[in-house]
Chimera marker file (.cmm) of the C-alpha trace (Angstrom):
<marker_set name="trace">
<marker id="1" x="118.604" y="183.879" z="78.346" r="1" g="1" b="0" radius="0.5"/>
<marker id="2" x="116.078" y="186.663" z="78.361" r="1" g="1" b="0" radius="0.5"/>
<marker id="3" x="116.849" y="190.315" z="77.931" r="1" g="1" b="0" radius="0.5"/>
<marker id="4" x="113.414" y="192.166" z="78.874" r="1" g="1" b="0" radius="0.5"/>
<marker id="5" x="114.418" y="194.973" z="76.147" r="1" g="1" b="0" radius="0.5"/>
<marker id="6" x="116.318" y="195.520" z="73.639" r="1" g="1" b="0" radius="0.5"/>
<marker id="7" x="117.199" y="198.639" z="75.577" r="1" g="1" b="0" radius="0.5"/>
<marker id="8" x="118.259" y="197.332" z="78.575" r="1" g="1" b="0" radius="0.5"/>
<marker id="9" x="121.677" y="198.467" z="80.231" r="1" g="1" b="0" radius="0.5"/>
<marker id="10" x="124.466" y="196.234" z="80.953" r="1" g="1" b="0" radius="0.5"/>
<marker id="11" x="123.707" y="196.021" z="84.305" r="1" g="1" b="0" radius="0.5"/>
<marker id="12" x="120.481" y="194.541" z="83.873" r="1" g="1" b="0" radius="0.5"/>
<marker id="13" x="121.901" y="192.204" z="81.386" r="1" g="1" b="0" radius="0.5"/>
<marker id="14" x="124.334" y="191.171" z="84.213" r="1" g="1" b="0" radius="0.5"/>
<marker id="15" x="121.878" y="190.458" z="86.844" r="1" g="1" b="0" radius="0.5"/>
<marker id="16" x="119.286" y="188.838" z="84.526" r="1" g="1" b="0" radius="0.5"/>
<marker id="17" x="122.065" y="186.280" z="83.672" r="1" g="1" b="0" radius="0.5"/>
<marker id="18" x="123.249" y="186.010" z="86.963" r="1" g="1" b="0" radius="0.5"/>
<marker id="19" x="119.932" y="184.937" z="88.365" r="1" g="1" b="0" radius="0.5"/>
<marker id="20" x="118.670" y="182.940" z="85.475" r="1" g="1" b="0" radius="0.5"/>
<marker id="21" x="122.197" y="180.703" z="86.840" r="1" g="1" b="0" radius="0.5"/>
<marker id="22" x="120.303" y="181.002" z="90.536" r="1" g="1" b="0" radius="0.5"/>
<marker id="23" x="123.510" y="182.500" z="91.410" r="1" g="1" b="0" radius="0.5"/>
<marker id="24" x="123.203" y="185.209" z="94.258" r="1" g="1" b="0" radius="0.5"/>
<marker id="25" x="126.194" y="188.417" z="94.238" r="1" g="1" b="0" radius="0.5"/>
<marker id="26" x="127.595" y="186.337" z="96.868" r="1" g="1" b="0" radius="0.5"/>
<marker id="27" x="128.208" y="183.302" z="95.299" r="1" g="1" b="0" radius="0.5"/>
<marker id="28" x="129.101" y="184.610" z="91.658" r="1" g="1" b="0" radius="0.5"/>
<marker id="29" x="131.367" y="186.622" z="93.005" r="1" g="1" b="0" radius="0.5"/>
<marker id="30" x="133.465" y="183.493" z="94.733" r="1" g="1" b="0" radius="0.5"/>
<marker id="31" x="133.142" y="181.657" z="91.138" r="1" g="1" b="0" radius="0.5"/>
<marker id="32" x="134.554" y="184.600" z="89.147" r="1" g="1" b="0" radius="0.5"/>
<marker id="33" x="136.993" y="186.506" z="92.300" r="1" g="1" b="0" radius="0.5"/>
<marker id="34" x="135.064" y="189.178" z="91.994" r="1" g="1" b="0" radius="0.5"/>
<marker id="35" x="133.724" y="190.911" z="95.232" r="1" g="1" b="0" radius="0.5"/>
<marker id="36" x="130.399" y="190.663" z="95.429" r="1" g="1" b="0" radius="0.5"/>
<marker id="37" x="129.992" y="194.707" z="96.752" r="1" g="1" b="0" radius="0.5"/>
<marker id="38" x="132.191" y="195.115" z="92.922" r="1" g="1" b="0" radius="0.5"/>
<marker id="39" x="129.285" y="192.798" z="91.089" r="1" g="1" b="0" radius="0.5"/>
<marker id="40" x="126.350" y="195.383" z="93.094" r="1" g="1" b="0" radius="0.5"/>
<marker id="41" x="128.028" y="198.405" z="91.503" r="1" g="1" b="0" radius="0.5"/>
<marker id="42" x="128.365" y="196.549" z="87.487" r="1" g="1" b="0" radius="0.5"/>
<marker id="43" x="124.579" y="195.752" z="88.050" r="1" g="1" b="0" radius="0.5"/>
<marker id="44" x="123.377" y="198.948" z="89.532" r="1" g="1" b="0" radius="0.5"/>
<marker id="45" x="125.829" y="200.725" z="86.313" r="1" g="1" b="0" radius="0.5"/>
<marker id="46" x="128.008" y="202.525" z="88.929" r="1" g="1" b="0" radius="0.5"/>
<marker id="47" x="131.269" y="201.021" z="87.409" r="1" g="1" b="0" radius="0.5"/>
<marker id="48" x="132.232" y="199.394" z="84.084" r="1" g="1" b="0" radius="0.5"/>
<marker id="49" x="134.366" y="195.679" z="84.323" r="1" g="1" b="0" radius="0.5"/>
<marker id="50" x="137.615" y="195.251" z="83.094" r="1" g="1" b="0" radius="0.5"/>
<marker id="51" x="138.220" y="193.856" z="80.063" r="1" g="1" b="0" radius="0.5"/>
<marker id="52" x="139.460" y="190.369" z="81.643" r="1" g="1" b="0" radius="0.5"/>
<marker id="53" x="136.639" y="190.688" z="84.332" r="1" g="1" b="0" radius="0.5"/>
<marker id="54" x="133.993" y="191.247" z="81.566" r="1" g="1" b="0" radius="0.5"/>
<marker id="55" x="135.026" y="188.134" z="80.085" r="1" g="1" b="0" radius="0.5"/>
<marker id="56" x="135.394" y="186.149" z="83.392" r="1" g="1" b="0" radius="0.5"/>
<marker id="57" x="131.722" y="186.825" z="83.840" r="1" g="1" b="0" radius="0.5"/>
<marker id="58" x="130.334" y="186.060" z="80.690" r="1" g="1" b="0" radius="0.5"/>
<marker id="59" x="131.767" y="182.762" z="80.392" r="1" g="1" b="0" radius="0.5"/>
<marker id="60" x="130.553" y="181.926" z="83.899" r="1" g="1" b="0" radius="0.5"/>
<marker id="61" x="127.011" y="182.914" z="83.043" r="1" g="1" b="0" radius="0.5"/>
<marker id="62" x="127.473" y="181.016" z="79.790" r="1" g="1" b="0" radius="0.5"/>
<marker id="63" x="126.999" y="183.991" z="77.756" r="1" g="1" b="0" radius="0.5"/>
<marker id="64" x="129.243" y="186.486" z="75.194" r="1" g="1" b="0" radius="0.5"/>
<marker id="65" x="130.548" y="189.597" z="76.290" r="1" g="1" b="0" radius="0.5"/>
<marker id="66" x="128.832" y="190.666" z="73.577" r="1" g="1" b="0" radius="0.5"/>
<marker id="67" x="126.061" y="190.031" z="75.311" r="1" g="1" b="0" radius="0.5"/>
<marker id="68" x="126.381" y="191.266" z="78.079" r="1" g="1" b="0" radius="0.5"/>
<marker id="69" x="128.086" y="194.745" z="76.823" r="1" g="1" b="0" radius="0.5"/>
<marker id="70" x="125.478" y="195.167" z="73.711" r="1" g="1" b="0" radius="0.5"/>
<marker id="71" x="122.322" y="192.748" z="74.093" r="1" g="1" b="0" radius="0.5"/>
<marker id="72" x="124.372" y="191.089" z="71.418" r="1" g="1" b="0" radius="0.5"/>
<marker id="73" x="123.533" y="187.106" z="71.333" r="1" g="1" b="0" radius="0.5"/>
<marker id="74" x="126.280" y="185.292" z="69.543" r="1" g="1" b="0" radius="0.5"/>
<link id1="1" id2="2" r="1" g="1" b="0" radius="0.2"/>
<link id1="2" id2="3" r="1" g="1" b="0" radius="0.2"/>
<link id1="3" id2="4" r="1" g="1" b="0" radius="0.2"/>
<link id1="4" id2="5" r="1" g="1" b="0" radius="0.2"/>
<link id1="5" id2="6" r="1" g="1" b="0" radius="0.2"/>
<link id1="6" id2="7" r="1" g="1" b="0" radius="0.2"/>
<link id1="7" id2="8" r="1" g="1" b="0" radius="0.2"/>
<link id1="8" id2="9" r="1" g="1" b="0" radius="0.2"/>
<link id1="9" id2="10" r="1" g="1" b="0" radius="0.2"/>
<link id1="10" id2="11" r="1" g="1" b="0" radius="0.2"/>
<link id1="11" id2="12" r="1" g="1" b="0" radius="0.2"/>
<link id1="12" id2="13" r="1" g="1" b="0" radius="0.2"/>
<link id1="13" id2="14" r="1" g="1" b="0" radius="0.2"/>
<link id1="14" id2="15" r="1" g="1" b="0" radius="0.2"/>
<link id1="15" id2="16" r="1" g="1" b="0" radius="0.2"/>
<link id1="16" id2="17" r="1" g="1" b="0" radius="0.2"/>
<link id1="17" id2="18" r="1" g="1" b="0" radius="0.2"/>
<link id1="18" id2="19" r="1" g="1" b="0" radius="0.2"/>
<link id1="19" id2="20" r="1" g="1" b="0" radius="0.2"/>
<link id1="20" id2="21" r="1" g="1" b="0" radius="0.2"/>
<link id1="21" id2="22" r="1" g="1" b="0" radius="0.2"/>
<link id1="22" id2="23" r="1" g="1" b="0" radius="0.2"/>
<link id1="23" id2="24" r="1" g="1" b="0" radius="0.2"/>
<link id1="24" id2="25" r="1" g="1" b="0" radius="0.2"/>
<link id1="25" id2="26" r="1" g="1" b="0" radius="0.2"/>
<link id1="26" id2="27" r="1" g="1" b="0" radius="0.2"/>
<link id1="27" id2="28" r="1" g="1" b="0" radius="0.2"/>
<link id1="28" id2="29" r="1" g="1" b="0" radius="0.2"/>
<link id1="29" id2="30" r="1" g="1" b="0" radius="0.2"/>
<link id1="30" id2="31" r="1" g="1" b="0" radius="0.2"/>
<link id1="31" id2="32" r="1" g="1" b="0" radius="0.2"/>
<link id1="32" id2="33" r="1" g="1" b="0" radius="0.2"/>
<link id1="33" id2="34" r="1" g="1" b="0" radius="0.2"/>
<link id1="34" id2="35" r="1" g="1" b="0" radius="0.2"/>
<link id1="35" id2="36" r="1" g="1" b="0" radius="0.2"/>
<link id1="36" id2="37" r="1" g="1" b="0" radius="0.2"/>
<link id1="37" id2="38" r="1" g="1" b="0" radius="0.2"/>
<link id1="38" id2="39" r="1" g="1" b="0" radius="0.2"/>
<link id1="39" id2="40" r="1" g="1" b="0" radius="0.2"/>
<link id1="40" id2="41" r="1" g="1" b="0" radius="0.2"/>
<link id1="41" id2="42" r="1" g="1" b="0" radius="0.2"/>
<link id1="42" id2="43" r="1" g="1" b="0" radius="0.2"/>
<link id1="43" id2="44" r="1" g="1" b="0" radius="0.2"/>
<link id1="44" id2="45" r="1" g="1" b="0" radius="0.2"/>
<link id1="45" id2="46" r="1" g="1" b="0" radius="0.2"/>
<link id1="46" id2="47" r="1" g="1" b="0" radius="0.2"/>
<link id1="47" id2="48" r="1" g="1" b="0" radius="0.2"/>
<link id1="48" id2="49" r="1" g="1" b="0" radius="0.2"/>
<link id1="49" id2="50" r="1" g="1" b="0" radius="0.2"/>
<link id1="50" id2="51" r="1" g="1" b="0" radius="0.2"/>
<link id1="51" id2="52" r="1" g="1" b="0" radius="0.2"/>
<link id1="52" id2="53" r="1" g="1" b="0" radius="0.2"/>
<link id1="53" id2="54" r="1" g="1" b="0" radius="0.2"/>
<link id1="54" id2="55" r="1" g="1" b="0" radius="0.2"/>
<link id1="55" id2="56" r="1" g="1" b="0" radius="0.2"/>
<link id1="56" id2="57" r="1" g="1" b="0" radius="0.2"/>
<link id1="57" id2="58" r="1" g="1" b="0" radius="0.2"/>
<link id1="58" id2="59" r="1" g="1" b="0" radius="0.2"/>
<link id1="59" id2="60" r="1" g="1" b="0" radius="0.2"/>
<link id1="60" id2="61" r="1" g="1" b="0" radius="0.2"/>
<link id1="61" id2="62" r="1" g="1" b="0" radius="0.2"/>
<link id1="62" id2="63" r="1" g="1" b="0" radius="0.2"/>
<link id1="63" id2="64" r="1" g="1" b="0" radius="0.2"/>
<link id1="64" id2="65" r="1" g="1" b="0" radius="0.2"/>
<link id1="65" id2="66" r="1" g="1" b="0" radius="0.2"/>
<link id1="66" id2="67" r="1" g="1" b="0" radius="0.2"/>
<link id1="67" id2="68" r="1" g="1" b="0" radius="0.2"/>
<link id1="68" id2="69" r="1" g="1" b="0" radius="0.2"/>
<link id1="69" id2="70" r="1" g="1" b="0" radius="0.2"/>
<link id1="70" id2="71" r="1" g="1" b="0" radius="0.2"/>
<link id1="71" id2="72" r="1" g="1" b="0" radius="0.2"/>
<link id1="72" id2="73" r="1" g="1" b="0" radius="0.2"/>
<link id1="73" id2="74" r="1" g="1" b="0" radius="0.2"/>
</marker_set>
């Protein structure tokens, strides 16, 4: 997984993953019941996920909340 910067936002971090998995909003959103309109506002940092949504997204894009909140790696 690549994070461009250190300084990137979670959103980025989300999408980055997201398409890295060739995943589009669309079809992420079916895999983790998340609307896909829900996963554009996360990535463009209009709204924060849910504690259990946060995690239903990291391990579907194989990384650690962490991650995706931070820039974290395991």
């Amino acid at each position: 997984m690549l994070c461009k910067t250190a300084k990137s936002s979670f959103g980025q971090r989300l999408k980055e993953a997201r398409e890295a998995k060739g995943l589009t909003k669309e079809k992420f959103g079916k895999l983790v019941k998340i609307h896909y309109s829900q996963i554009g506002r996360y990535e463009r940092n209009e709204a924060s996920p849910s504690a259990d949504a946060l995690r239903k997204m990291a391990n579907a894009l194989d990384v650690s909340t962490d991650y995706l909140m931070n820039g974290y790696y395991r």
